[in-house]
Structures are given as C-alpha cells and as structure tokens.
N, C-alpha and C positions, 0 to 999 in steps of 0.2 A: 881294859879288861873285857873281854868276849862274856858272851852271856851263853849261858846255856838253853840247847834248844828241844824242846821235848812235843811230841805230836803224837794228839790221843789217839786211839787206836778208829774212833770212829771219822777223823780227818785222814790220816792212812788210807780204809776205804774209798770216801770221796777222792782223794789223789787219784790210787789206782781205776776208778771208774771212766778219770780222764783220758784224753788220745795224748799218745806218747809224748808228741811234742810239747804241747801246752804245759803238761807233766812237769817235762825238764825246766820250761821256765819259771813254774812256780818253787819248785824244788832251787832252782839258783838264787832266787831272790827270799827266802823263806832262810838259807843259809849266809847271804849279807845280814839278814836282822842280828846276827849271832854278833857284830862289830858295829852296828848302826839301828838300834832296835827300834829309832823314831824315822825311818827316811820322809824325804820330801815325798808330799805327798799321801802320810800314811794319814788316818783320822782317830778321833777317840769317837768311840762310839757314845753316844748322851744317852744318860743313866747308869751306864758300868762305871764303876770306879780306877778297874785296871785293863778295859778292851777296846782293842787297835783294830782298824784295820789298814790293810794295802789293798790296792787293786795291780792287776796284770791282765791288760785286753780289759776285755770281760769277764773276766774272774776275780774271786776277790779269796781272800785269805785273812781269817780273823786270828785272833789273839790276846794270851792274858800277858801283860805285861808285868813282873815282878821284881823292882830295881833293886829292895832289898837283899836277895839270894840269887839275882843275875840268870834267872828263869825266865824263857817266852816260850809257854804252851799255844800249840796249836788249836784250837779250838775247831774252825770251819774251813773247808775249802770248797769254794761251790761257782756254776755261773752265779752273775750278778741278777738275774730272774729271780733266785730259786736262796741265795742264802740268807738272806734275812725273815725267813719264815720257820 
C-alpha cells in the first residue's frame, strides 16, 4: 500500500528557493517515500514521536510519519546548515 504524500506549504517554498537540479532530486526521492516511507538511511529524529528524516548531498528533508492513515507530511526541506534551527 502506497502512503500518501502531502507537503506543507511552507516546505513548498524551501524546495522552490532551491537550484533546479538539487530540486529534482529531492522531489524524486520525497515521491519513493510514497512506497518505502523508512528507506535505508532515513533517521527518527529523538524527541518526535512520528519525525523522520532523509538526507540527499547536503540536504535534508524532514517528516511526519503517520502509518495509521498511510500519510508522510512534509515538514522541512533545507541544507544540512540551516534545518534543524
């Protein structure tokens, strides 16, 4: 079962702020979650009860994870500098 993927409006922004490329990859791998919502690799962040992340490069891409209703909201998309503030 595919999960559905939903991505708040204020991660939206941070994507588009990015250079195209980069963009695209975060965007391709943001749409595997949709079939593999834990990949290798991903982390729980310590303290959240349901937040993930991936990294890509230098970038990182957070998220809630919701197995009951097959929901991963986008939460963050940011360099690795700058998203965890």
């Amino acid at each position: 079962m595919a999960y559905t993927i939903e991505i708040k409006q204020s991660a939206k922004k941070e994507l588009l702020r990015l250079p195209s490329s980069i963009a695209e990859k975060i965007i391709g791998q943001i749409r595997l979650l949709a079939d593999n919502p834990r990949p290798s690799g991903c982390k729980k962040l310590v303290g959240a009860e349901h937040i993930y992340r991936i990294r890509i490069n230098d970038y990182r891409v957070v998220y809630s994870l919701f197995d009951k209703q097959l929901i991963i909201e986008i939460i963050k998309i940011g360099h690795r500098k700058e998203t965890y503030r």
